[in-house]
C-alpha positions as CSV (number, residue, x, y, z in Angstrom):
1,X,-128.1,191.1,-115.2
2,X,-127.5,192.9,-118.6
3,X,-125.7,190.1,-119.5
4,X,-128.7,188.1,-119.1
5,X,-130.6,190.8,-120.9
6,X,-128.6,190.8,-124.1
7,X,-129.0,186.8,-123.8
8,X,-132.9,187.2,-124.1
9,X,-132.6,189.9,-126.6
10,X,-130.6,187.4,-129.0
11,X,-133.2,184.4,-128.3
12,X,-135.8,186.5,-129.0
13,X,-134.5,187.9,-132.2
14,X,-133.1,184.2,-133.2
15,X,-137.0,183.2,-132.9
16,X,-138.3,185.9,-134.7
17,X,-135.9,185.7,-137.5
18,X,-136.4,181.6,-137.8
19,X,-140.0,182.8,-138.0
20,X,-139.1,185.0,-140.8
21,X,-137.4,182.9,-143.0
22,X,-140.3,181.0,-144.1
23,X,-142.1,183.7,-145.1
24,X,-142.5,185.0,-148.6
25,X,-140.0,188.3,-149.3
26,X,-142.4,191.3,-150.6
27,X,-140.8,193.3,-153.1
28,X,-138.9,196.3,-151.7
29,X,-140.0,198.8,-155.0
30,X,-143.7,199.9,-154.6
31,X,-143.6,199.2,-158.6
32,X,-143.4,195.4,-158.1
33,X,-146.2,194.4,-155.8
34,X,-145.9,190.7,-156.8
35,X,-143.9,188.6,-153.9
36,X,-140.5,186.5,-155.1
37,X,-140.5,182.8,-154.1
38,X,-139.9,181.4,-150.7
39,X,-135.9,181.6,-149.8
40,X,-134.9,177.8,-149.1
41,X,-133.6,177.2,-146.0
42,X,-131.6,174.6,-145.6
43,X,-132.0,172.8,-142.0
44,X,-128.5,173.3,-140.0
45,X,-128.6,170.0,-138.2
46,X,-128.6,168.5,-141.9
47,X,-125.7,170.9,-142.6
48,X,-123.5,170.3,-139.8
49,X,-124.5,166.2,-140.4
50,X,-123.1,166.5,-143.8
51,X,-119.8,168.4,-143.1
52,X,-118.7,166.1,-140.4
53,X,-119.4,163.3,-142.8
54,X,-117.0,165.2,-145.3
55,X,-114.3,166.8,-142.4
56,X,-110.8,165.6,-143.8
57,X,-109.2,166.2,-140.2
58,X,-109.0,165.0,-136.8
59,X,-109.5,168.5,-135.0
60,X,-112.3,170.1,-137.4
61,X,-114.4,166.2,-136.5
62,X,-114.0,167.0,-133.1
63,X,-115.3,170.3,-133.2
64,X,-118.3,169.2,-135.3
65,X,-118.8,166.4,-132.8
66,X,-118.5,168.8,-129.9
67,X,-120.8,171.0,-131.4
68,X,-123.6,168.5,-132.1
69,X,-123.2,167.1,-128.3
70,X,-124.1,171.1,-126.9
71,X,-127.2,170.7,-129.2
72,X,-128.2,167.2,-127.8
73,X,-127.3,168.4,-124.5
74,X,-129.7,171.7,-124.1
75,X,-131.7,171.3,-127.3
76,X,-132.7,167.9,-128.0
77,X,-136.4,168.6,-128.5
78,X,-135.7,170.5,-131.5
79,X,-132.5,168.2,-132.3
80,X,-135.0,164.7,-131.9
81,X,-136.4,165.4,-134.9
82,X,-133.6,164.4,-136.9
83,X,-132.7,161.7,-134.8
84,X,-131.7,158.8,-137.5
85,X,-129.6,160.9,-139.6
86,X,-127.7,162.2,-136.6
87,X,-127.3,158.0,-135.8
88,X,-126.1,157.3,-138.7
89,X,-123.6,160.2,-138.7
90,X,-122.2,159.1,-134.9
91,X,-122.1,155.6,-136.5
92,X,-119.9,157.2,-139.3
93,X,-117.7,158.5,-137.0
94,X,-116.9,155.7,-135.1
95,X,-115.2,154.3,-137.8
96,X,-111.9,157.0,-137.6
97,X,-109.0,155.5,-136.3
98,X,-108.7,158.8,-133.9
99,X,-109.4,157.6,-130.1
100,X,-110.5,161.3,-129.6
101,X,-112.9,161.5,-132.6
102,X,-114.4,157.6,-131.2
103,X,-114.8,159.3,-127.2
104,X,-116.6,162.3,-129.0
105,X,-119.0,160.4,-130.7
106,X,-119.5,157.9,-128.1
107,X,-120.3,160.8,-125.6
108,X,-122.8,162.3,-128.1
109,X,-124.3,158.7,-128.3
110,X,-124.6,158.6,-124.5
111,X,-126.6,162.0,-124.6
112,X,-128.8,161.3,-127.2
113,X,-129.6,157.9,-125.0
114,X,-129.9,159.7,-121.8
115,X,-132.2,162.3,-123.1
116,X,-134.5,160.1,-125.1
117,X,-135.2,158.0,-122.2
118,X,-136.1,161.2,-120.0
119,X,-138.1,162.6,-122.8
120,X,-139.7,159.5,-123.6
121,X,-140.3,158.7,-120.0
122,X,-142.2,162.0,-119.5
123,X,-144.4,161.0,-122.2
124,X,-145.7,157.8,-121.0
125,X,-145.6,159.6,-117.0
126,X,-147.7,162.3,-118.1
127,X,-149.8,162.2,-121.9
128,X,-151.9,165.6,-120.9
129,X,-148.3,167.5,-120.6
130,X,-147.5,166.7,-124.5
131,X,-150.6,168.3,-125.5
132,X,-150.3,171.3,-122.4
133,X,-147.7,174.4,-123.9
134,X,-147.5,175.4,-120.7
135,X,-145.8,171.7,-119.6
136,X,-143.7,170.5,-122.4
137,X,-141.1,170.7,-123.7
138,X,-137.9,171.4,-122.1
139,X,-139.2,170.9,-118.3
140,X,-138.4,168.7,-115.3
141,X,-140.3,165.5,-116.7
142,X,-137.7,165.5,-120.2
143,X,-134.8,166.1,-117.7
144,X,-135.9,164.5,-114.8
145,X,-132.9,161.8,-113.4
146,X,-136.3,159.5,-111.7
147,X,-137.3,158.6,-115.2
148,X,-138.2,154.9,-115.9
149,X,-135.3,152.7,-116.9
150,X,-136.8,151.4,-119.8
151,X,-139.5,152.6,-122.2
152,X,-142.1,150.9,-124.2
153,X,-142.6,153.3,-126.5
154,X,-142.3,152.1,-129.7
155,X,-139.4,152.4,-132.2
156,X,-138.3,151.9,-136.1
157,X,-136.6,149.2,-136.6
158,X,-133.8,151.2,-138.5
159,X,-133.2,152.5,-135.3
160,X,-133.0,149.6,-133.1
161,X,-130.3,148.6,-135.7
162,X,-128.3,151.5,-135.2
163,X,-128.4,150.9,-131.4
164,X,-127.3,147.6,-131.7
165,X,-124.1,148.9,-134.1
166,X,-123.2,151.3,-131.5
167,X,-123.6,148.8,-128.5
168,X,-121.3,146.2,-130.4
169,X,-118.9,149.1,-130.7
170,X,-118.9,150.3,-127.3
171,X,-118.9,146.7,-125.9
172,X,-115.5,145.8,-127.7
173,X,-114.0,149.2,-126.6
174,X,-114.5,148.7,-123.2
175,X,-110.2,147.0,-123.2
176,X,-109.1,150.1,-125.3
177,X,-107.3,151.8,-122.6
178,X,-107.5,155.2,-124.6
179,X,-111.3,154.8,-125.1
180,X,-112.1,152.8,-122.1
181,X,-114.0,155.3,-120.4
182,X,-116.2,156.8,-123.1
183,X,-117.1,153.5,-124.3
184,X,-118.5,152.4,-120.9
185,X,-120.3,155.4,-120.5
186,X,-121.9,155.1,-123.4
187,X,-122.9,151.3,-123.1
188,X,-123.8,152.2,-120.2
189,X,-126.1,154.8,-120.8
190,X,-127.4,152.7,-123.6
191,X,-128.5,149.9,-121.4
192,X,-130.1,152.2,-119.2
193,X,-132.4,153.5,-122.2
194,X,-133.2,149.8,-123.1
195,X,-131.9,151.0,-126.6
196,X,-130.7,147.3,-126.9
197,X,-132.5,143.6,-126.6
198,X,-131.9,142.7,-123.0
199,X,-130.7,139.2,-124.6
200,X,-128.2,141.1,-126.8
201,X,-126.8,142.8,-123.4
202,X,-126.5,139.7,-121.4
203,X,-124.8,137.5,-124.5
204,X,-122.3,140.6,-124.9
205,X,-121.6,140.9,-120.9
206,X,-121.1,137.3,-120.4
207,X,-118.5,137.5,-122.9
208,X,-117.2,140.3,-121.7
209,X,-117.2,139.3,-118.3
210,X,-115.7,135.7,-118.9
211,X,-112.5,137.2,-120.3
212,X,-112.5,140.2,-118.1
213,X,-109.3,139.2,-115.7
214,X,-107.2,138.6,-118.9
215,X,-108.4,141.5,-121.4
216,X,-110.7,144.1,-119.2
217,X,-110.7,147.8,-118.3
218,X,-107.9,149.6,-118.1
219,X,-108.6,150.9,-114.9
220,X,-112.2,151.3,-113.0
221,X,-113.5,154.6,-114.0
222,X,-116.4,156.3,-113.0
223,X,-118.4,154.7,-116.0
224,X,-116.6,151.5,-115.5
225,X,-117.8,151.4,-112.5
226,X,-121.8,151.9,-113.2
227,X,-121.6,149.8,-116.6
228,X,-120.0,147.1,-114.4
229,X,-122.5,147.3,-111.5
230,X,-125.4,147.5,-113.9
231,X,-124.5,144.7,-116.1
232,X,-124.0,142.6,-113.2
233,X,-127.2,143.6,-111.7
234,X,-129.0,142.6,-114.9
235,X,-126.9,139.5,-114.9
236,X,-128.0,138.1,-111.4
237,X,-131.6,138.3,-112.7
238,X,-131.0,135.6,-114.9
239,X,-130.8,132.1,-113.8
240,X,-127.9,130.9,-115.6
241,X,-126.0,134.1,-115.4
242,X,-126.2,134.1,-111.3
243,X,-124.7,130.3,-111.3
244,X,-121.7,131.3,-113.2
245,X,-120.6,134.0,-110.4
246,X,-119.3,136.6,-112.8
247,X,-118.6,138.3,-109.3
248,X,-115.7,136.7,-108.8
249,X,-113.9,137.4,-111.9
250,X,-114.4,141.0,-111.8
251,X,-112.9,141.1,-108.3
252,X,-109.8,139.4,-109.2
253,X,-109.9,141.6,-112.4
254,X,-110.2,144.9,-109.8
255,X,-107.4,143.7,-107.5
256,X,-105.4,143.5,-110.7
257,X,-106.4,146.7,-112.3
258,X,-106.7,149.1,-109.1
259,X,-103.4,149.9,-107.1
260,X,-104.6,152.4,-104.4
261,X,-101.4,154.1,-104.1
262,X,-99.9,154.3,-107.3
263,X,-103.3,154.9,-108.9
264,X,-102.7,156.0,-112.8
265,X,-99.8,158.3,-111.9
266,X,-97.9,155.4,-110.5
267,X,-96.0,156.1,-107.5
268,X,-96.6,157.8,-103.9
269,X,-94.0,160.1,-103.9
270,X,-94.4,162.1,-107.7
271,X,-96.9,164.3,-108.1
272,X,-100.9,162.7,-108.0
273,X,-103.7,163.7,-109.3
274,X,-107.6,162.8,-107.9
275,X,-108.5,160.0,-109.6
276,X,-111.3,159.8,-112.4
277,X,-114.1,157.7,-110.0
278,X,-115.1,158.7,-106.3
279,X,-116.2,156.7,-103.4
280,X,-119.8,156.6,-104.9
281,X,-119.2,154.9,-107.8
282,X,-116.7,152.1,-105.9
283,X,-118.9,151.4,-103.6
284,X,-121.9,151.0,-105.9
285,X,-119.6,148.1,-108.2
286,X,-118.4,146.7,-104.7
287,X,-122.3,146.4,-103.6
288,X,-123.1,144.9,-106.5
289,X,-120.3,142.5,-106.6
290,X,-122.0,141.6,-103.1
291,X,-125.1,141.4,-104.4
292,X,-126.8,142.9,-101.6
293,X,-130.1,144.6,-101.9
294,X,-129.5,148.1,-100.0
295,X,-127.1,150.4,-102.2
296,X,-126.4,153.9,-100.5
297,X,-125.5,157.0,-102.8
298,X,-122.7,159.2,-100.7
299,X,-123.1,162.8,-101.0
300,X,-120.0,164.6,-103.2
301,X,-120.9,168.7,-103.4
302,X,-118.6,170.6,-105.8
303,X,-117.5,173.5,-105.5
304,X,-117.1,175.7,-108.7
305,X,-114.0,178.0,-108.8
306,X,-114.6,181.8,-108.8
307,X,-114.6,183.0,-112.2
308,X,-116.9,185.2,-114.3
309,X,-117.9,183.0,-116.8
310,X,-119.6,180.4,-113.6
311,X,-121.2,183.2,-112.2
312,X,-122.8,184.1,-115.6
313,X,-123.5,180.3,-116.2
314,X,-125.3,180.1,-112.5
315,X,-127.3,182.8,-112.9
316,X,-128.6,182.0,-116.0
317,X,-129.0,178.6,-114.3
318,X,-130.8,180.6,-111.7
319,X,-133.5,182.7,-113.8
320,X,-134.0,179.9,-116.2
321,X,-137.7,178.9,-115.3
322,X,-138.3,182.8,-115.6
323,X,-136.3,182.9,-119.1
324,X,-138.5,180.1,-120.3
325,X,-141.7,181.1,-119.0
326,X,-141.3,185.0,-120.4
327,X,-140.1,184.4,-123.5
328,X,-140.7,180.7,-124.6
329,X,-144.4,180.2,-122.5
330,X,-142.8,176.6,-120.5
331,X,-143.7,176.3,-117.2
332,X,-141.2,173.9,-115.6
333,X,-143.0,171.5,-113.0
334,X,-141.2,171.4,-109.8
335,X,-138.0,170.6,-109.5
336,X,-137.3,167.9,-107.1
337,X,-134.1,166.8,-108.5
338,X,-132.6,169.2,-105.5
339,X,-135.9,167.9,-103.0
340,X,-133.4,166.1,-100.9
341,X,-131.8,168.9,-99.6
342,X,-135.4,170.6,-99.0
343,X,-136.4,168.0,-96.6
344,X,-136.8,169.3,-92.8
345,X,-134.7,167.1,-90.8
346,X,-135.6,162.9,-90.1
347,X,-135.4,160.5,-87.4
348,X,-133.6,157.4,-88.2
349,X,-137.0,155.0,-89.5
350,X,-137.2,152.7,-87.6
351,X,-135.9,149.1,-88.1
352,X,-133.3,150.3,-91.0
353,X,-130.0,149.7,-89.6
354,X,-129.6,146.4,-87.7
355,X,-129.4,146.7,-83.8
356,X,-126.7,145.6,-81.5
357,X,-128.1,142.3,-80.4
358,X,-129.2,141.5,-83.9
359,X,-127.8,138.1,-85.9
360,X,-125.7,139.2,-87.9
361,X,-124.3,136.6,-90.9
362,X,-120.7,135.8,-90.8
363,X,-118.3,137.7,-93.5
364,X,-117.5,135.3,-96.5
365,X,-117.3,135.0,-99.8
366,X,-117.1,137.9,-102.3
367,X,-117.0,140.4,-99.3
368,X,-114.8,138.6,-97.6
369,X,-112.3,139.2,-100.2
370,X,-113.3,142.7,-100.7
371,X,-112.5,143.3,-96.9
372,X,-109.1,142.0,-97.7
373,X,-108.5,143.7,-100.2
374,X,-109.7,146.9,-98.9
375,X,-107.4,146.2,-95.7
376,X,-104.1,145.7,-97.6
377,X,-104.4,148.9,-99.8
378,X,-105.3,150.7,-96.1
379,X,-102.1,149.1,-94.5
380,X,-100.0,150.0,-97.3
381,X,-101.2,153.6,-98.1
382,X,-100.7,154.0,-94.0
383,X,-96.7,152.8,-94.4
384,X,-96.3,155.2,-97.1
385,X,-98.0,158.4,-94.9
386,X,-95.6,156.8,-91.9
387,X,-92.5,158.4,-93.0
388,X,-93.8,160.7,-95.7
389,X,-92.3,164.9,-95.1
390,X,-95.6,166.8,-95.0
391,X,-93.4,170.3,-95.9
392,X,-92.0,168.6,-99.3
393,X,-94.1,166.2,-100.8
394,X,-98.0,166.4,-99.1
395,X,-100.1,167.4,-101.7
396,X,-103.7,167.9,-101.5
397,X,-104.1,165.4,-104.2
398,X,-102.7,163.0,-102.5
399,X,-104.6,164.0,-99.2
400,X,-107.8,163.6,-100.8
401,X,-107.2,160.3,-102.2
402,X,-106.1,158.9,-99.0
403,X,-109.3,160.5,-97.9
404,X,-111.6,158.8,-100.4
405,X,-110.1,155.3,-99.5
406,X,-110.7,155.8,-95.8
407,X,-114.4,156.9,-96.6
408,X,-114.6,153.8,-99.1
409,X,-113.9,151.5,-96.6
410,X,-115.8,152.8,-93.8
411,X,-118.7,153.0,-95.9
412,X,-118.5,149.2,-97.1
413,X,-118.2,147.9,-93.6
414,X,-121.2,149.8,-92.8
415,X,-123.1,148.8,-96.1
416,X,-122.3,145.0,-95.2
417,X,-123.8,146.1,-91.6
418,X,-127.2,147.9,-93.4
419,X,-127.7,144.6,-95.3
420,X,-127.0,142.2,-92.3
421,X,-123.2,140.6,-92.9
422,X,-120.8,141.1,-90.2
423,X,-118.0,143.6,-90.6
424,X,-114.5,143.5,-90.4
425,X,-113.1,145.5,-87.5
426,X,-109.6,145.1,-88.7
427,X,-109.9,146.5,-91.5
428,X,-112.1,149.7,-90.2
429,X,-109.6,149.9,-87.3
430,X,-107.2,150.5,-89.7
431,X,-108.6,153.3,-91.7
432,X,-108.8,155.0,-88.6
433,X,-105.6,155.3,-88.2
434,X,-104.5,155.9,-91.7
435,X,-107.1,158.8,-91.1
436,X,-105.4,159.9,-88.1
437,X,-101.8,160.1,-90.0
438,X,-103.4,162.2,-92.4
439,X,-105.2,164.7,-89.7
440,X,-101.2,166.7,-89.6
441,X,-101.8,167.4,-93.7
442,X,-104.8,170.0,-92.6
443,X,-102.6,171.9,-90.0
444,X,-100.0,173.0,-93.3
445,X,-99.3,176.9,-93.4
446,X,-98.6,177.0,-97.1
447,X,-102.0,175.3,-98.1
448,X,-104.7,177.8,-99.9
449,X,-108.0,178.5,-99.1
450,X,-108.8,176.3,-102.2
451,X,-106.3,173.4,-101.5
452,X,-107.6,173.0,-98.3
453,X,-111.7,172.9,-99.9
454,X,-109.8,170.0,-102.2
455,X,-109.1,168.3,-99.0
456,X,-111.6,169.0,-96.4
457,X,-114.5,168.0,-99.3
458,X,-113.4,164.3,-99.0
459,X,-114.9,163.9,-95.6
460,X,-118.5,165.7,-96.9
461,X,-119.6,161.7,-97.0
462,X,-118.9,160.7,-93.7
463,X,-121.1,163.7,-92.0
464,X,-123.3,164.6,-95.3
465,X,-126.8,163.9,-95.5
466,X,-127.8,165.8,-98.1
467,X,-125.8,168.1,-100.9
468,X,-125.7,171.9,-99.8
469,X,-126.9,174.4,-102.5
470,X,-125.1,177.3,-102.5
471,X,-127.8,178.9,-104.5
472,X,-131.1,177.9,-105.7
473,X,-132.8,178.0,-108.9
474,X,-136.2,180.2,-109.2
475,X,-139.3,177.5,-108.6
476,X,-142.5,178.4,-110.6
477,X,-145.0,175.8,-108.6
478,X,-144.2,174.9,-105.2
479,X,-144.2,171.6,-104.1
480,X,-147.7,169.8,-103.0
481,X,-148.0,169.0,-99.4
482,X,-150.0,170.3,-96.1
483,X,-148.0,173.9,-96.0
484,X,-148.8,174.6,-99.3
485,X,-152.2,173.4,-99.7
486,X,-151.6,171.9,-103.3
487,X,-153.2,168.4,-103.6
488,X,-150.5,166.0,-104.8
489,X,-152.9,164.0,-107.2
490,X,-153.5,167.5,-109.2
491,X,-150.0,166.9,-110.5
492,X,-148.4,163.6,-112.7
493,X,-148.0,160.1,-110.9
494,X,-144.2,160.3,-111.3
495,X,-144.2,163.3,-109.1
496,X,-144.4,160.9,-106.0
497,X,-141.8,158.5,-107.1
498,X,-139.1,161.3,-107.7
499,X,-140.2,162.5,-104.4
500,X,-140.1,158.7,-102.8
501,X,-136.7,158.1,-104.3
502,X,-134.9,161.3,-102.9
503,X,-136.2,160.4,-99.6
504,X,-135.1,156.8,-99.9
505,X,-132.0,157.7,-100.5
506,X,-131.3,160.3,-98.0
507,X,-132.7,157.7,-95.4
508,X,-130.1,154.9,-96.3
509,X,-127.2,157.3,-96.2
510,X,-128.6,158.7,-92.7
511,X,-128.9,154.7,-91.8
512,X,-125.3,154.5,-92.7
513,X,-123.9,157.1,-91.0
514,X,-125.5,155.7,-87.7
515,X,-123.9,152.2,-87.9
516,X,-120.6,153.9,-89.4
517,X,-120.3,156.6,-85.9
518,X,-121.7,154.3,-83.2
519,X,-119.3,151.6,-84.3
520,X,-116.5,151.2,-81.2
521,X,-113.8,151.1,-83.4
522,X,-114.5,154.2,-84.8
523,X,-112.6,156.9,-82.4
């Protein structure tokens, strides 16, 4: 709490004094009633632009870079203003040889995509709250995940220009195994925005695409994994683009790329690490590479370690509508980015997962092959656990990504269920097993508290409907409905499609776990 204090002290005194310096200094000597001329202030985001333009080494760039993304990242209504030189700057620095300096800079391009397309978003969901103190700024609308995809809010055309430069960039580092994943995160984000022609994106991910099994990804990433399923998405939308069947070439290219057990750290028996993507972001690319309609978003909660500096970082988390409102005047609407978890407790609707006597359509095609593929890595990950010594070399690591593949495959043969294609019993008969071979790992006397959260959080997807807060943030307004009495057209028209989404989703994954637990093969 006095930390918190002292933090409010030094806002309000940072406000005060950036009030203060454009105001004329009065003379200090009664003699001299006269005032001296304005001091100039220089602007620092100009400052710190112009130094990083002039830094003569890799590790004072990165710095400069890192700073300039914390600024994009919690002040980007204040940092907006000066968004073309700060383009032009990240554009600059894309052209360092230093892989590090290029995933910087492509990170802070990613953030200054993602946060334009909120902030513009809440502009065009809601024009009273531009022109309302108490509701812009740095609220839920500029932050809010719902936002639209694309905005139609005008822009310069010096700035479409600097879009495209970065895409072009981003698109041909997409094969640069030391920038793979930055780059994709940032094309990604940047399709997202609609930063770039739609034509532009579909020319660059056929290309892309086309050559993907002999020059693609290192390895599929978290980001890979979204650009990937987004691109294709976009890609099936057009005529020509679905009569190529790009889906086939990215699944030979992620048979190629992705070894379940050896992962990046190849080998079973040395010492694994988690891998940079979770079950999430697979089985979004493997839905897509489907094509089927119904995606399901798993629930991953994670757990911060125990430190001082989290429990400063939540708490300030905590009081920050109070912070705002007290000293800045910003009311934050409510926040609904959590809603899910706030929502009492649902039947399965009715008619959303397919019933035992129902038709389903025979397995074939792209998710045949997936099912194959999905099957192999399970049989060979289970002859590796067959014979492995749980006292020397189990790790949780290694428990958690056998884990992950066993909730990946149960999840994609109840996805192909939800959106009426047969699954493959085989293949979820054997990550039962493989799950039952791992069961002994839990019962290990010299696993921690926290090695045994690594492991046990893997299965949070399989009973998980909704993410558990540990502890939630202060609410200003509460939520319209019946038990508050708060009409739900007093508030924007977005409101209800943030609120329609987070039930959407927790309906799907509720639909999934149904067909995943009353399957017969499941025991």
């Amino acid at each position: 709490m006095e930390a918190t204090k002292r933090l409010n002290g030094r806002s309000s005194l940072s406000q005060i004094a950036s009030h203060a310096d454009g105001l004329p200094y009065a003379s200090t000597s009664s003699a001299s009633p006269v005032a001296t001329k304005r001091r100039k202030v220089e602007d620092p985001i100009t400052t710190l632009l112009y130094s990083s333009n002039t830094a003569l080494n890799v590790p004072t760039e990165i710095a400069r870079l890192q700073v300039l993304l914390f600024l994009i990242d919690r002040h980007w209504k204040e940092t907006r203003q000066s968004l073309n030189p700060i383009l032009e700057a990240l554009n600059s620095s894309l052209n360092w040889e230093d892989p590090t300096v290029q995933s910087w800079a492509l990170l802070c391009l990613a953030a200054i995509a993602t946060e334009d397309r909120a902030f513009r978003a809440s502009e065009e969901s809601s024009p009273s709250a531009s022109s309302n103190p108490a509701t812009s700024g740095s609220g839920l609308a500029s932050r809010s995940p719902f936002a639209s995809p694309s905005s139609k809010a005008a822009r310069p055309s010096s700035d479409n220009s600097l879009w495209e430069k970065a895409w072009t960039f981003a698109v041909r580092k997409v094969v640069v195994p030391a920038v793979c994943r930055a780059a994709c995160h940032a094309a990604h984000a940047i399709v997202v925005a609609g930063k770039v022609a739609p034509l532009v994106i579909l020319t660059d991910v056929e290309s892309l695409v086309k050559d993907i099994e002999i020059q693609g990804p290192y390895f599929p990433y978290d980001s890979v994994c979204d650009f990937l399923a987004t691109c294709l998405e976009m890609a099936s939308r057009d005529v020509r683009l679905f009569r190529l069947e790009l889906e086939e070439k990215v699944v030979n290219w992620l048979g190629t790329s992705w070894r379940v057990v050896d992962g990046t750290t190849k080998g079973f028996n040395v010492r694994t690490k988690l891998e940079n993507h979770t079950p999430t972001d697979l089985l979004r690319l493997l839905s897509s590479l489907c094509r089927f309609p119904k995606h399901v978003v798993l629930v991953h909660t994670d757990v911060l370690p125990e430190s001082p500096t989290i429990s400063h970082v939540v708490q300030e988390a905590e009081t920050a509508v109070v912070r705002d409102y007290i000293i800045h005047a910003q009311l934050d609407l409510p926040n609904t980015s959590r809603s899910s978890s706030s929502f009492p407790p649902t039947s399965l609707p009715l008619g959303s997962a397919p019933g035992p006597d129902d038709n389903l359509v025979k397995l074939d095609g792209c998710a045949r092959r997936i099912s194959t593929f999905l099957a192999n890595s399970v049989n060979t990950l289970l002859a590796e656990w067959t014979n492995v010594d749980f006292e020397a070399t189990v790790t949780p690591e290694k428990v958690r990504r056998s884990l992950d593949l066993v909730v990946l495959v149960l999840s994609f043969e109840a996805v192909l269920e939800l959106n009426g294609v047969a699954p493959e019993r085989k293949t979820i008969k054997a990550a039962c097993s493989l799950l039952s071979a791992i069961t002994n790992a839990f019962s290990l006397s010299r696993l921690s508290v926290g090695e045994l959260s690594v492991m046990v959080q893997g299965l949070e997807p399989l009973v998980g409907g909704s993410k558990l807060e540990e502890a939630e943030a202060a609410r200003a307004l509460l939520l319209p409905g019946p038990m508050t009495g708060i009409r739900k057209d007093m508030l924007p028209t977005f409101f209800d499609k943030q609120i329609a989404k987070a039930k959407e989703e927790q309906e799907r994954r509720l639909s999934l776990q149904h067909i995943m637990w009353k399957s017969s093969d499941v025991s």
